[in-house]
C-alpha positions as CSV (number, residue, x, y, z in Angstrom):
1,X,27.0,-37.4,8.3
2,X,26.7,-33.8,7.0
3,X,22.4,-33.3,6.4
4,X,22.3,-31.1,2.9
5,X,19.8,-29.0,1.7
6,X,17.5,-29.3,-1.5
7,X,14.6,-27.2,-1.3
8,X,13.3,-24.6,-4.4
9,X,10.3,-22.0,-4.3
10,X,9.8,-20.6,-7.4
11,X,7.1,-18.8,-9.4
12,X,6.5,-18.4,-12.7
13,X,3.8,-18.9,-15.5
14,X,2.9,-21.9,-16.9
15,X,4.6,-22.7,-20.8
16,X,2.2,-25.0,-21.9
17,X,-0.8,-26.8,-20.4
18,X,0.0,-29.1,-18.1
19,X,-0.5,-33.3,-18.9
20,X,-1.6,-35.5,-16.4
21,X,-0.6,-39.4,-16.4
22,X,-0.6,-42.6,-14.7
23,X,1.9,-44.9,-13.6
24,X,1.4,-48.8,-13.9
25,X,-0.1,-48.4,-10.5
26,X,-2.4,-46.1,-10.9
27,X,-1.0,-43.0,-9.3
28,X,-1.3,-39.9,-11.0
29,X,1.5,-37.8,-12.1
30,X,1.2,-34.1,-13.8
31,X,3.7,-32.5,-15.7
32,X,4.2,-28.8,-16.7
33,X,6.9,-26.0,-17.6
34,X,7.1,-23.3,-15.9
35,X,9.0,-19.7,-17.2
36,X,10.8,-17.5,-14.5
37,X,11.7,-13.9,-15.0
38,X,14.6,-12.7,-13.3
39,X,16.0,-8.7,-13.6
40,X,20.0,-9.2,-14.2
41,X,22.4,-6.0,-13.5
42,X,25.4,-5.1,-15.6
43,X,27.7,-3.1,-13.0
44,X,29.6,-2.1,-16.2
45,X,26.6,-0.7,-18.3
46,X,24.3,0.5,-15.6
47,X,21.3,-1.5,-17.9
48,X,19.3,-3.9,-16.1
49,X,17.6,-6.6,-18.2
50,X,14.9,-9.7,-17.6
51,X,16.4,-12.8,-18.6
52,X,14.2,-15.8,-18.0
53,X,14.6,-19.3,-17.0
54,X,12.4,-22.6,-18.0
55,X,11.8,-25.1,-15.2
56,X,10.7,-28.6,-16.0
57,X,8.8,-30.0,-13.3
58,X,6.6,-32.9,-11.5
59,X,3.5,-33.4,-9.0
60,X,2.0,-36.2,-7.8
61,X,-1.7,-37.2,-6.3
62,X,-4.0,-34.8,-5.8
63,X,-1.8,-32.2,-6.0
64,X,-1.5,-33.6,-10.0
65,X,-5.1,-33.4,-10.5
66,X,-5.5,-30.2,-9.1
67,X,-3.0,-28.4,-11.0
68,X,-4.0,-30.4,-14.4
69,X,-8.1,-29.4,-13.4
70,X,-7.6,-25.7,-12.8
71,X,-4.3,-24.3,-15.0
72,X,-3.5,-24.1,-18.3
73,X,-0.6,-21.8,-19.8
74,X,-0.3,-18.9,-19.0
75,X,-1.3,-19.2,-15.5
76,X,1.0,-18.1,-12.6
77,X,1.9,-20.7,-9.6
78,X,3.9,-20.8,-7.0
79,X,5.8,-24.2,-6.5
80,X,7.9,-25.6,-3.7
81,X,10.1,-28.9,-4.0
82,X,13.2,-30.1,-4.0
83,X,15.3,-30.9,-7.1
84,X,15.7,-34.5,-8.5
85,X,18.0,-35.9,-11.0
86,X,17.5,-38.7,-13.9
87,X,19.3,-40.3,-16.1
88,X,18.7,-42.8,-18.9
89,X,19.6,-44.2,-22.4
90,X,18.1,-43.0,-25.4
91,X,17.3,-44.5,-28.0
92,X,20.3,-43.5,-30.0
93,X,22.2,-45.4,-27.3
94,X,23.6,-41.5,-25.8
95,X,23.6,-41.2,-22.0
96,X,20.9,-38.5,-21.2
97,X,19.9,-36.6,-17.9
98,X,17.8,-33.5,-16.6
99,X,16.7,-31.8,-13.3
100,X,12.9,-31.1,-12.6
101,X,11.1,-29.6,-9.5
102,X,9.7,-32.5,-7.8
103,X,6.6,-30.4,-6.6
104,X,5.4,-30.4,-2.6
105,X,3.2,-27.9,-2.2
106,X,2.3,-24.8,-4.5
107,X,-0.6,-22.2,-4.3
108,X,-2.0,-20.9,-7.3
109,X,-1.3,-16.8,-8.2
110,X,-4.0,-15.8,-11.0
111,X,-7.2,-14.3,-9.5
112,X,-9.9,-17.2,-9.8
113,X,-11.3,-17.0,-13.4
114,X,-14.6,-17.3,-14.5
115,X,-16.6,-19.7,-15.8
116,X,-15.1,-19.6,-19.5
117,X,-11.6,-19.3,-17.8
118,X,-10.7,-22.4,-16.6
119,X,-10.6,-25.9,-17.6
120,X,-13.6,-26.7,-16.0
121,X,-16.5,-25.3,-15.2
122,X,-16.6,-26.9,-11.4
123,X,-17.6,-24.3,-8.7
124,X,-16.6,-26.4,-5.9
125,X,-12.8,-25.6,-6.8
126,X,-10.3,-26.1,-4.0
127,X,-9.8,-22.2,-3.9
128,X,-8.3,-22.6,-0.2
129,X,-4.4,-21.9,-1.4
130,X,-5.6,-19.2,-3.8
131,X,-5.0,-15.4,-2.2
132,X,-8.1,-14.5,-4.2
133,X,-10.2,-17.0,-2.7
134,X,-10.1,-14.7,0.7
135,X,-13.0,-12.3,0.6
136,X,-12.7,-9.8,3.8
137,X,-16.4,-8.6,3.6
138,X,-17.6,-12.4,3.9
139,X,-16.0,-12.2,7.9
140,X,-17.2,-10.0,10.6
141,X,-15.6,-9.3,14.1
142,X,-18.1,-11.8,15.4
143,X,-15.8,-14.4,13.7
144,X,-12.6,-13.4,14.9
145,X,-11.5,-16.0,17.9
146,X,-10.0,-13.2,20.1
């Protein structure tokens, strides 16, 4: 049997804030939109234009709770998943489907806000993904292993 591929990275900005659940069994779910620019050539016309994409997608556990505590729109993220497919009924009896990003990991873009800049004002934020939560003037050469 042939192993196939599904894996995504993608960044973009958050479209709305994002809305954390519950299933029946108590595990948290979060979901949130994300908007992608992309810069698209025309060979023919020698313009170059951003044309942007909308990405529905889904995190689960802490990683939920995380995003839901410290974005809101606007923010810029970078997720990593793979693609999953549903399909139901509505309720006008139509067959319906979608894709989302079934989030893995992400790491969040936006320098760390202040106080009045996030959703809450917790100082013990889980900063350790963030690029901006590296500060090179806390480390000396003392602390490097080698």
């Amino acid at each position: 049997m042939a192993s196939d591929i599904n894996r995504v990275i993608l960044i973009g900005r958050l479209t709305r804030d994002p809305e954390l659940k519950s299933t029946n069994n108590g595990n948290y779910f979060c979901r949130f939109s994300l908007a992608s620019n992309r810069n698209v050539y025309n060979r023919q016309t020698g313009e170059s234009r951003d044309e942007v994409g909308f990405f529905d997608c889904v995190a689960w556990g802490k990683s939920a709770e995380t995003i839901h505590k410290y974005l809101q729109k606007g923010r810029r993220i970078c997720v990593e998943g793979n693609l999953r497919w549903s399909s139901w009924e509505g309720t006008d009896g139509k067959k319906q489907s979608k894709v989302e990003i079934n989030v893995e990991g992400f790491q969040f873009l936006d320098a760390k806000q202040g106080e009045g800049g996030s959703r809450e004002s917790d100082s013990s934020a889980d900063t350790s993904r963030s690029p901006a939560a590296f500060d090179s003037g806390a480390m000396s050469d003392d602390d490097i292993p080698f």
